[in-house]
N, C-alpha and C positions, 0 to 999 in steps of 0.2 A: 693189236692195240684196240683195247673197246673203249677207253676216254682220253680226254686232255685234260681231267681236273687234277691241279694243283698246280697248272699252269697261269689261274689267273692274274699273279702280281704282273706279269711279263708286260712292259706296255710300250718297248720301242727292241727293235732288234736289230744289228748291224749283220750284212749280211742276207741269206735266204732264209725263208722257210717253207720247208717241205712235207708234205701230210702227205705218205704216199702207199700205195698198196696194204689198205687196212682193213682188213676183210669185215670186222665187227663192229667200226667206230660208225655213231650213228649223229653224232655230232661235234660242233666245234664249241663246245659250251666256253670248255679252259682255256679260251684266246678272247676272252669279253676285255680282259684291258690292254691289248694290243693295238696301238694306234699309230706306229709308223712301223714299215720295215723299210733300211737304210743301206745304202752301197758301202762299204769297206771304202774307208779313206785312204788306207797306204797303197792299194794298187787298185780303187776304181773301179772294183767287182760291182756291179749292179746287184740287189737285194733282190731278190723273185721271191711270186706268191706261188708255191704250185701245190696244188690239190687234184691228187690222179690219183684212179683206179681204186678209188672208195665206194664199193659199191652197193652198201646199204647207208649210205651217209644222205642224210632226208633233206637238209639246207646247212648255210653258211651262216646261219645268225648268228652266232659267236664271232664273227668277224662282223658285230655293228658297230663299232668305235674306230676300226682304222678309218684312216685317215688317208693315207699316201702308202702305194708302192713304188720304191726307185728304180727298179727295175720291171720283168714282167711278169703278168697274173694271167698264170696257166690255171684252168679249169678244164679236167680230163676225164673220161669215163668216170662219173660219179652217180651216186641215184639221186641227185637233188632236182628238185621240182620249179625251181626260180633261182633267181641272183640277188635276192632282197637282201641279202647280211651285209651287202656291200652300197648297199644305200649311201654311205659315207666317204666313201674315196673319192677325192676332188682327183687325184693327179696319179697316172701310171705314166712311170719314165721309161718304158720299155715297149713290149708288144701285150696285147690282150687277144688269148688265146686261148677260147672254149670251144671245144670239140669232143663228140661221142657219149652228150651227157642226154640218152635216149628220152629222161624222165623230164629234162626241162622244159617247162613250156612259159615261163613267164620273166620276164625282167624290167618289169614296168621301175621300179625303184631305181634301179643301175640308170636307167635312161635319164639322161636332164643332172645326175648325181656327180659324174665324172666330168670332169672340165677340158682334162688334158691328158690326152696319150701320146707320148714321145716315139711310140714305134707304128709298128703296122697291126690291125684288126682283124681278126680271123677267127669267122663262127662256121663251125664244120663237122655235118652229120650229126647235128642236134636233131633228130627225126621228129622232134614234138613238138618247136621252134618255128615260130613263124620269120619267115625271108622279112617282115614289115617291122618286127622287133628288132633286128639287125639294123636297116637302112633306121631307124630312127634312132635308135643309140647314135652311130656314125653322125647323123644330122644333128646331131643336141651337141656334140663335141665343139668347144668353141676353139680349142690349140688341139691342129692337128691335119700334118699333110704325109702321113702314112700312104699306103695302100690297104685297101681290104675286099678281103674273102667273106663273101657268104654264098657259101655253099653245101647242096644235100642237106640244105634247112626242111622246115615245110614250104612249099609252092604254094603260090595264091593261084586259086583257079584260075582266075585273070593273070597272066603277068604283068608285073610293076601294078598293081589295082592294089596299092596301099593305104589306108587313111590314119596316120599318125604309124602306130605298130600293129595298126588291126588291117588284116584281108578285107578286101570288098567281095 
């Protein structure tokens, strides 16, 4: 799969969505009116974001209009360089789970954007990722007594020498 265009009317989904193992897709363009995915009402399935194993996929800006995940927003092996598409998500009711995305270095928009994660946080082997982006997302979370992972992020020469998501 190299696109998701003629996806665009889609603007609420019950249910998951899965973008997964797409060797050529280089964007999420065809998900611009996507703004809630929602849990299954007859048996209570939680809705998941997950985006794995996209490996020439550059960012998620096509996902700048969601809104809410009900369930959790996996972010797996992808080549994306930040998490700015998601600028908009007040509320994941599940876990927030980005790991082995080598290229990311930046999530300054996620941070302060998300209000509420109902599960646990785990950033793991982002190797371009600073450990001070992590704790300051976690810090900006106003609902939220998960646990969280950050780990095999980047290290701050100093440890814990964080100012906001920047190293000292």
């Amino acid at each position: 799969l190299s696109s998701l265009a003629g996806l665009e009317q889609l603007a609420s989904v019950t249910g998951s969505v899965v973008i997964s193992s797409n060797a050529a897709l280089t964007s999420l363009t065809g998900l611009t009116g996507l703004t809630t995915i929602n849990k299954i009402p007859l048996d209570g399935t939680l809705g998941h974001l997950n985006i794995d194993n996209n490996p020439i996929l550059g960012s998620v800006f096509g996902l700048a209009n969601l809104t809410s995940v009900g369930g959790n927003l996996q972010v797996t092996s992808n080549g994306i360089g930040n998490l700015n598409g998601l600028g908009q998500v007040a509320a994941i009711g599940g876990n927030v789970v980005v790991q082995y995305n080598n290229s990311l270095t930046n999530m300054s928009s996620f941070i302060g954007a998300i209000n509420t994660v109902g599960g646990d946080v785990n950033f793991y082997g982002n190797t371009s990722l600073s450990e001070c982006s992590v704790s300051a997302f976690v810090a900006s979370l106003s609902a939220y007594t998960g646990t969280t992972t950050n780990q095999y992020n980047v290290a701050c020469t100093t440890p814990n020498a964080c100012s906001g998501a920047v190293c000292m």
